[in-house]
C-alpha positions in Angstrom: -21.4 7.1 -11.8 -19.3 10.1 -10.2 -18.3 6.9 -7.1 -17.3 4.7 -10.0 -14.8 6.6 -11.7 -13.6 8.3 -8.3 -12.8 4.6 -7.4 -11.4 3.6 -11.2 -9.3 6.7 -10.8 -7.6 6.0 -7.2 -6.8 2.5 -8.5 -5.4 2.9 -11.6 -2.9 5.7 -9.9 -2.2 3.1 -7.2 -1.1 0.7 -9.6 0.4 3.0 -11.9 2.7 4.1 -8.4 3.3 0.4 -7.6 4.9 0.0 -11.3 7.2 2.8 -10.5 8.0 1.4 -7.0 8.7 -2.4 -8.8 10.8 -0.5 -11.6 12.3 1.5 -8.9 13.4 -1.6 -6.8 14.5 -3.6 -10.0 16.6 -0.7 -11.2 18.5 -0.2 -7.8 19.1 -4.5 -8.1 20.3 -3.7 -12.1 22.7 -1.4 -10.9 23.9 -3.2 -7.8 22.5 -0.6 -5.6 20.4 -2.7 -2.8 19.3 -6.6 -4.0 16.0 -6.1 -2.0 13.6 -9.7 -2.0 10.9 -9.4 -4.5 8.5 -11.1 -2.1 8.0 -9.2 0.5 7.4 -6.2 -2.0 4.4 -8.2 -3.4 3.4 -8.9 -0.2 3.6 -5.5 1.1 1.9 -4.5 -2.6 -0.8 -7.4 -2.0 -1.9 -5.9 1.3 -2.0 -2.5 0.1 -4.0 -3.1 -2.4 -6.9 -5.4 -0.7 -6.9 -2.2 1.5 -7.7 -0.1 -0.9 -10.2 -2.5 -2.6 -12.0 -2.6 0.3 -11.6 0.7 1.2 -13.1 1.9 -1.9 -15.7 -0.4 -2.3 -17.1 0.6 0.7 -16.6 4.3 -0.5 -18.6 3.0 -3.9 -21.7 1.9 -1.4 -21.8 4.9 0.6 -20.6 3.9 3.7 -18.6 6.8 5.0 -18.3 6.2 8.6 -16.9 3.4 8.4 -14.4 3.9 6.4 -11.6 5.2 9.2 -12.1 2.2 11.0 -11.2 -0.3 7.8 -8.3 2.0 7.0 -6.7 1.6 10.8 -7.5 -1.8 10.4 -5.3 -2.4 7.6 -2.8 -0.6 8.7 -2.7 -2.2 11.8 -2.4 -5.4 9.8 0.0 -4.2 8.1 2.6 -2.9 10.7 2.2 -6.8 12.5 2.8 -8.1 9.3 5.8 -6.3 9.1 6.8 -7.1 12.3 6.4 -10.8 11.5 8.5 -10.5 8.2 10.8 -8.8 10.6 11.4 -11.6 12.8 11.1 -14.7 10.5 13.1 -12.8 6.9 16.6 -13.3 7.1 17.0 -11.2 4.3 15.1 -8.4 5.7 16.5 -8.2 8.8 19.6 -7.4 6.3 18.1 -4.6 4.5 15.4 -3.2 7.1 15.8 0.4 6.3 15.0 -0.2 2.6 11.7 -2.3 3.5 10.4 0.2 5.7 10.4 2.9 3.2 9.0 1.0 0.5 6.0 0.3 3.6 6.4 4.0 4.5 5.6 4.6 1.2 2.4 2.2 0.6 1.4 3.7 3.5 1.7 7.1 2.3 0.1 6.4 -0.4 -2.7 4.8 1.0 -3.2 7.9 3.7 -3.4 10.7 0.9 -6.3 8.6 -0.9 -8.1 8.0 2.4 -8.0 11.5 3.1 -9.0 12.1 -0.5 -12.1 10.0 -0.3 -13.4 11.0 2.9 -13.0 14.7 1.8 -15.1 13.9 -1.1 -17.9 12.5 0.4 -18.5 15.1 2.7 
């Protein structure tokens, strides 16, 4: 029961980050700040999230030593996605430094709860 609301808790601070980010990026467009392409924040949000899904799912079942090697996984995935978008995006090869710390901060985000859950199984 302790796993299960470990888990509930980490997700419902992710998303509860991801609505600030969305606002966040939304406001800045309001205000004519940066027009940044919703799409590939849902599809850096959308990987981010099937990361941490699986990531703590697997912390739910007890499987703790596997855990660092889904995490690189991911991110790995997620730094060639990046690098794809880079390439074929028109639109974010105009804003790149914007995109990169919205991934800098999924990425973040998804590092301090790693580190959380591996500290908390040991």
């Amino acid at each position: 029961m302790k796993k299960l609301i470990v888990v509930l808790k980490g997700l419902g601070l992710f998303l509860l980050i991801s609505a600030v980010l969305f606002a966040l990026q939304w406001q800045l467009a309001e205000n004519n700040v940066v027009e940044l392409n919703y799409k590939i924040h849902i599809l850096i949000f959308f990987i981010t999230l099937i990361s941490l899904l699986t990531i703590l799912i697997v912390f739910a079942f007890e499987k703790k030593n596997v855990i660092g090697f889904i995490f690189l996984g991911f991110v790995v995935f997620k730094f060639f996605a990046m690098g794809y978008i880079a390439v074929f995006q028109k639109e974010f090869r105009l804003n790149i430094v914007p995109y990169f710390v919205l991934y800098w901060v999924y990425l973040l985000v998804e590092v301090v709860f790693v580190l959380k859950l591996v500290k908390k199984q040991d």
